[in-house]
Backbone as CSV, one residue per row, in Angstrom:
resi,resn,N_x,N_y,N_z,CA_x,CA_y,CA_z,C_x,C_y,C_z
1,UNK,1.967,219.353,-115.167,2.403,218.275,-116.018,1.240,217.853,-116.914
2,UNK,1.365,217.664,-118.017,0.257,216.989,-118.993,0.535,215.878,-119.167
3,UNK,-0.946,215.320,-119.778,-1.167,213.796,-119.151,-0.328,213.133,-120.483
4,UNK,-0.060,213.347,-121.191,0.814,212.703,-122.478,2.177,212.322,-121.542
5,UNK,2.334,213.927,-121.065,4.100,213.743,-120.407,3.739,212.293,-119.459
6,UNK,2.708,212.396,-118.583,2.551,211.422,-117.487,2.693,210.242,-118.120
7,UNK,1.696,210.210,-119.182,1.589,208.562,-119.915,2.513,208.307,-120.411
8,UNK,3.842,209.443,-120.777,4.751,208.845,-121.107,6.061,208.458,-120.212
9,UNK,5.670,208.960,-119.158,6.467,208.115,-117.977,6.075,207.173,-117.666
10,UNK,5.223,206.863,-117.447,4.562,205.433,-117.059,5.090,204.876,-118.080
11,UNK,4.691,204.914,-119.244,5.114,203.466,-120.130,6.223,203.341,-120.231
12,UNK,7.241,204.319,-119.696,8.567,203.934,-119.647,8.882,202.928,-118.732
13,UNK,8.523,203.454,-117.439,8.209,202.646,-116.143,7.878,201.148,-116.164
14,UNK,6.990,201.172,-117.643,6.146,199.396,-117.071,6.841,198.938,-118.408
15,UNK,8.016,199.833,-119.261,8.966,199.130,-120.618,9.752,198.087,-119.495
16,UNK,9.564,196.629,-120.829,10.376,195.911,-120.154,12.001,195.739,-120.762
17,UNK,13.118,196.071,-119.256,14.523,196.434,-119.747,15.393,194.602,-119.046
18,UNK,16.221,195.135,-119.230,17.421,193.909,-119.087,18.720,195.149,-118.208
19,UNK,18.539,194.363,-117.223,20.076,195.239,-116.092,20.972,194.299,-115.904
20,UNK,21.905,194.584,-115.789,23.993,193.611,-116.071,24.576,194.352,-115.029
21,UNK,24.490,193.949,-114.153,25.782,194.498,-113.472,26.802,193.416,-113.110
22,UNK,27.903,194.141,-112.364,29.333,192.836,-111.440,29.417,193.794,-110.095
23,UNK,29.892,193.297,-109.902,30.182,193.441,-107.979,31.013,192.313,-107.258
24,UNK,31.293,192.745,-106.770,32.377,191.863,-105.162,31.190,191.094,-104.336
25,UNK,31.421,190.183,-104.528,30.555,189.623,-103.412,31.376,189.373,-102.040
26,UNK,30.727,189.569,-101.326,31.228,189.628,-99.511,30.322,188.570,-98.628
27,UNK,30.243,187.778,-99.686,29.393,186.164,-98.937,29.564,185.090,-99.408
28,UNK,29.566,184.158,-98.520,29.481,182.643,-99.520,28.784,181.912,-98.014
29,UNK,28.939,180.474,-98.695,28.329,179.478,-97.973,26.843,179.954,-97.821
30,UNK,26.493,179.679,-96.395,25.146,179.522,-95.608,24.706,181.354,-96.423
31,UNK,25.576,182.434,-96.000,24.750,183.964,-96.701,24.280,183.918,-97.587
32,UNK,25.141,182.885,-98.718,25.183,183.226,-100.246,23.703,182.531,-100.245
33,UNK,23.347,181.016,-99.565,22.087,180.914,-99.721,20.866,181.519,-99.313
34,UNK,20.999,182.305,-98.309,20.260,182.847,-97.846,19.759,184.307,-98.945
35,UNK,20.749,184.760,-99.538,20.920,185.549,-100.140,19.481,185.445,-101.753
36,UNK,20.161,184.127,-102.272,19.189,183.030,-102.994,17.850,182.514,-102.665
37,UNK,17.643,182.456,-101.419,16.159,181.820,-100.841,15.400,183.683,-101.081
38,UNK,15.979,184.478,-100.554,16.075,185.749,-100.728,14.820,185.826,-102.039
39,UNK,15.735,186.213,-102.946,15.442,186.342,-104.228,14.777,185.783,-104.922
40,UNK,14.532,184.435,-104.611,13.403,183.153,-104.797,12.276,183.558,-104.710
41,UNK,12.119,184.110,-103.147,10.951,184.618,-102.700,10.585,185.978,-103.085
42,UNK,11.063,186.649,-103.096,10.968,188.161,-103.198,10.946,188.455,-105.453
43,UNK,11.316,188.183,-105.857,11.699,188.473,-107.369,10.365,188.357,-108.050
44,UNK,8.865,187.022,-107.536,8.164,186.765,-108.441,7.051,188.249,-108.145
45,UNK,7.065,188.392,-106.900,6.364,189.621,-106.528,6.402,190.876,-106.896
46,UNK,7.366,191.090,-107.709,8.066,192.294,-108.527,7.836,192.121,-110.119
47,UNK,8.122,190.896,-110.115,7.578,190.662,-111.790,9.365,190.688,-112.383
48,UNK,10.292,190.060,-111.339,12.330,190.509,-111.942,12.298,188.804,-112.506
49,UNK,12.960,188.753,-113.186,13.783,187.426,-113.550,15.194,187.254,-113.558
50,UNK,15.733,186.833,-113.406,17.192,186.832,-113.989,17.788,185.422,-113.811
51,UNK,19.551,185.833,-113.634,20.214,185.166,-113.117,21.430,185.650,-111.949
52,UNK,21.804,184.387,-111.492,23.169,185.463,-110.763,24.439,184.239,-111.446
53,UNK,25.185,185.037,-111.717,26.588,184.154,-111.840,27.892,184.399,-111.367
54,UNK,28.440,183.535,-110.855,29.607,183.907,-109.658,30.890,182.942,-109.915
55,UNK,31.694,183.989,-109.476,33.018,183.179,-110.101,33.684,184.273,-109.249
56,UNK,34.536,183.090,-108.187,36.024,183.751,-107.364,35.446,184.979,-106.238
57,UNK,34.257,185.271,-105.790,33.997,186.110,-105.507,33.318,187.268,-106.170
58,UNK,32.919,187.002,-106.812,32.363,188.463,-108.063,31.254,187.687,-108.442
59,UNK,30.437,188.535,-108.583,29.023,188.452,-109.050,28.767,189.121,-110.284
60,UNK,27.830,188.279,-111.370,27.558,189.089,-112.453,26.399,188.816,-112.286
61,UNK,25.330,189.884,-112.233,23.740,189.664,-112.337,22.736,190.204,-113.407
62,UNK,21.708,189.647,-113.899,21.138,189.710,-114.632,19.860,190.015,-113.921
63,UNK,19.001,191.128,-113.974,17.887,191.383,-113.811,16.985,192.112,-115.383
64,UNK,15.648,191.287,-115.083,14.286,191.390,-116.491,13.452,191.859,-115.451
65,UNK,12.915,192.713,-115.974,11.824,193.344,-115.814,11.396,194.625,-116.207
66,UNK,10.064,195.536,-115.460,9.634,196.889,-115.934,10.823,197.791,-115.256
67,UNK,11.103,198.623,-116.248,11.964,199.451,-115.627,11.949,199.793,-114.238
68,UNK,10.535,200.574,-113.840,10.159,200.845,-112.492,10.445,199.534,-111.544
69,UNK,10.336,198.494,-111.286,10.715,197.449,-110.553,12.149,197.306,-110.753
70,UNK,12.759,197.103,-111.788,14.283,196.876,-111.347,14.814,197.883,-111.018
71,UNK,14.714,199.371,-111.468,15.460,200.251,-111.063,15.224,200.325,-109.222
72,UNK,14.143,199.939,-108.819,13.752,200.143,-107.287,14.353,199.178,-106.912
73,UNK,14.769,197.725,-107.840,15.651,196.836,-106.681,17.168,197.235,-106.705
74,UNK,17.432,197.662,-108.130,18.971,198.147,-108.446,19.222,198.824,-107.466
75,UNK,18.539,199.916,-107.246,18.737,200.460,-105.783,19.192,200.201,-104.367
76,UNK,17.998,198.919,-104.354,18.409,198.243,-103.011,19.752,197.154,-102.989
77,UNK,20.115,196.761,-104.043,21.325,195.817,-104.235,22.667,196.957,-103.892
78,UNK,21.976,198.098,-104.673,23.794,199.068,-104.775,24.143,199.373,-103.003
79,UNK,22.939,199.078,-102.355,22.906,199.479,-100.968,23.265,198.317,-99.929
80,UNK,23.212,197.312,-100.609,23.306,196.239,-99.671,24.762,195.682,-99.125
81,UNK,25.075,195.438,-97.885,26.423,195.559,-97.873,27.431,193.831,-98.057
82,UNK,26.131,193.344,-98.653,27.164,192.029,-99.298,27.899,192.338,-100.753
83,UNK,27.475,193.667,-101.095,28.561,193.651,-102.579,29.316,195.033,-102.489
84,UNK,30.223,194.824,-103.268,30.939,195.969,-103.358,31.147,196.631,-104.548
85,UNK,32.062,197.338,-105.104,32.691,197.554,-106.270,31.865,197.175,-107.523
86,UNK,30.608,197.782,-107.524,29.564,197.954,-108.499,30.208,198.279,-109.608
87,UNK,29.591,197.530,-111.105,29.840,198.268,-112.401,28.787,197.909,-113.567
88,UNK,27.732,199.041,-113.371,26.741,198.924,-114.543,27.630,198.468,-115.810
89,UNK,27.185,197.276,-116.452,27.615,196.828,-117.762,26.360,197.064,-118.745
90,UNK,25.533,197.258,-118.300,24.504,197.398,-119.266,22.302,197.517,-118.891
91,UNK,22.028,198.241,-119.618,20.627,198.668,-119.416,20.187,198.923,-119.954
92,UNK,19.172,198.475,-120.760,18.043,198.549,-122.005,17.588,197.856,-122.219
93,UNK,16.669,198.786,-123.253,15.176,198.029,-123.352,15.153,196.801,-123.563
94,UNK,14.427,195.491,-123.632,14.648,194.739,-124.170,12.822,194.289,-125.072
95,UNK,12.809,193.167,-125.628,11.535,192.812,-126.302,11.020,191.787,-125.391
96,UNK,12.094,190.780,-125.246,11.579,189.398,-124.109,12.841,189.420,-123.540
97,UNK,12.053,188.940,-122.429,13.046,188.036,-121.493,14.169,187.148,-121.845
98,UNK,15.334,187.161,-121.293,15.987,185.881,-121.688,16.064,184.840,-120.994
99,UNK,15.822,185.270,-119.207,15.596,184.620,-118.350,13.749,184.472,-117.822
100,UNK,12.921,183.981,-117.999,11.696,184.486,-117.865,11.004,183.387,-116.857
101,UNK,11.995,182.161,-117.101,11.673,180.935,-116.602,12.275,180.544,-115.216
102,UNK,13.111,182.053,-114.598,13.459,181.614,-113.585,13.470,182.922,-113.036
103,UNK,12.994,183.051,-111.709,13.211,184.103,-110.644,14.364,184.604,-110.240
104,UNK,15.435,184.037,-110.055,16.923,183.854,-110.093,17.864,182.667,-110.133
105,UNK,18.108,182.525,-111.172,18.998,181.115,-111.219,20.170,181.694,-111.034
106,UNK,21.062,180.519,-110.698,21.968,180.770,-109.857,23.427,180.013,-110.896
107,UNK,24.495,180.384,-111.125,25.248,179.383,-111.672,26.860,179.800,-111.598
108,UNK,27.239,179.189,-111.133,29.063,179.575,-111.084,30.114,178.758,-112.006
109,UNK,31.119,179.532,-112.748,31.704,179.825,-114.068,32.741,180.029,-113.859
110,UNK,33.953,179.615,-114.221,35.340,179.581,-114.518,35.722,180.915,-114.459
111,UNK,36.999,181.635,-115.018,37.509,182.666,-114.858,37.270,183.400,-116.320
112,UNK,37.447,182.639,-117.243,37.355,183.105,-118.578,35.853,183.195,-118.487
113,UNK,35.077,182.042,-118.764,33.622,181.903,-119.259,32.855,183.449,-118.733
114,UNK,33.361,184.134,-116.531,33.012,185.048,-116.227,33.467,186.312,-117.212
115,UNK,34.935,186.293,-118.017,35.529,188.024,-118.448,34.570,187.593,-119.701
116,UNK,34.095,186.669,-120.343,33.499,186.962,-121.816,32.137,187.562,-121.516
117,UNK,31.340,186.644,-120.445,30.132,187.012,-120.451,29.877,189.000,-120.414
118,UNK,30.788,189.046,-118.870,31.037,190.558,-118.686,30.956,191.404,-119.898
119,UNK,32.042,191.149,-120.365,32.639,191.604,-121.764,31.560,191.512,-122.501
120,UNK,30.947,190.185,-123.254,30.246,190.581,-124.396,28.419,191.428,-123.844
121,UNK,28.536,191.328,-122.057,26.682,191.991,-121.803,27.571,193.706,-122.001
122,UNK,28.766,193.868,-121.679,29.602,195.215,-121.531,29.558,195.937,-122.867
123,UNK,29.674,195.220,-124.119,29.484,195.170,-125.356,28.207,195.445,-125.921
124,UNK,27.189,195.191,-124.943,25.708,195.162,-125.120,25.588,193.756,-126.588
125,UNK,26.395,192.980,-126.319,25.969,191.728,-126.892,25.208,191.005,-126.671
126,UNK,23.835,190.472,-127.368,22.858,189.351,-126.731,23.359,188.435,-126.799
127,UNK,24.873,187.776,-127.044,25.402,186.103,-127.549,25.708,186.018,-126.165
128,UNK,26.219,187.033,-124.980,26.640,186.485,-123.625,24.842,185.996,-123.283
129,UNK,24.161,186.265,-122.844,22.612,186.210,-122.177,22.183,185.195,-123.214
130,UNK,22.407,184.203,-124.501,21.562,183.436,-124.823,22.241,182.392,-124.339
131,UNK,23.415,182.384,-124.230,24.391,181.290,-124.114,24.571,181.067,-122.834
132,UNK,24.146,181.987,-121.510,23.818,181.929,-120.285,22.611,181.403,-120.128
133,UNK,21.764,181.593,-121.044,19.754,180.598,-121.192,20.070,179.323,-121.392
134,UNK,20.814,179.092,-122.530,20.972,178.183,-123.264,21.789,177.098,-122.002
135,UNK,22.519,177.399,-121.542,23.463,176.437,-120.300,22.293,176.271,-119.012
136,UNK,21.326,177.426,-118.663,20.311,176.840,-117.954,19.310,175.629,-118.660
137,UNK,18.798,175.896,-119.480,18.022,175.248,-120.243,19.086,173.367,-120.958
138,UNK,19.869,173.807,-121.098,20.453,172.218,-121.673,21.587,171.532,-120.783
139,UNK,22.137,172.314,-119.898,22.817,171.833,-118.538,24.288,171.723,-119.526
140,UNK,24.504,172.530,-120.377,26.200,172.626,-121.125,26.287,173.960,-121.721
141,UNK,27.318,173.837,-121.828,27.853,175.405,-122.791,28.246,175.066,-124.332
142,UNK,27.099,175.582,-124.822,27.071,175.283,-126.603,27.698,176.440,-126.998
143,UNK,29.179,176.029,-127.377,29.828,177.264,-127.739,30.205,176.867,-129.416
């Protein structure tokens, strides 16, 4: 292997991306927090940010970080047996963070507010993820 090829894996590795997935969640109450204290602790050590958002059972998550770190947690989530019925909505590069200010925030969403967000990160739209910042940051939905 030559060291260009190498250096150019690495900087792929330490590019910082944006991951979207949904899933079934198979927890609530006391798990779901545990789940959260979880991620609290564990996310700043990795260098992930995101969010999680939940509605009816379904999870939509948002993970920031170097490729190499989220793809190694993406991993461990697709494995974990509190979710089910995985569906990459989206993965790429990004420039900044949208979530940067939180390790995992946490926030649960109506039935609609969940199919748009889906829909427009599914779309690879940035208007779902500012407007998900924007409701952390001002405690409303500026629509």
């Amino acid at each position: 292997m030559t060291s260009s090829f190498t250096d150019s894996i690495q900087a792929f590795d330490q590019q910082l991306i944006q991951l979207v997935y949904r899933s079934r969640s198979l927890i609530e109450g006391a798990d779901y927090e545990k789940l959260m204290a979880t991620c609290l602790r564990n996310n700043p050590k990795r260098g992930i940010t995101g969010v999680l958002i939940s509605h009816s059972g379904w999870f939509l998550q948002v993970l920031e970080g170097s490729a190499a770190n989220v793809n190694s947690l993406f991993k461990v989530i697709e494995n974990d047996p509190r979710h089910s019925d995985f569906l990459l909505l989206r993965f790429n590069a990004v420039v900044a963070r949208d979530f940067s200010d939180w390790s995992m925030a946490s926030i649960e969403v109506d039935e609609q507010r969940f199919l748009n967000i889906a829909n427009q990160a599914l779309q690879a739209e940035g208007v779902a993820m500012s407007a998900v910042r924007d409701f952390l940051c001002y405690g409303k939905w500026i629509d």
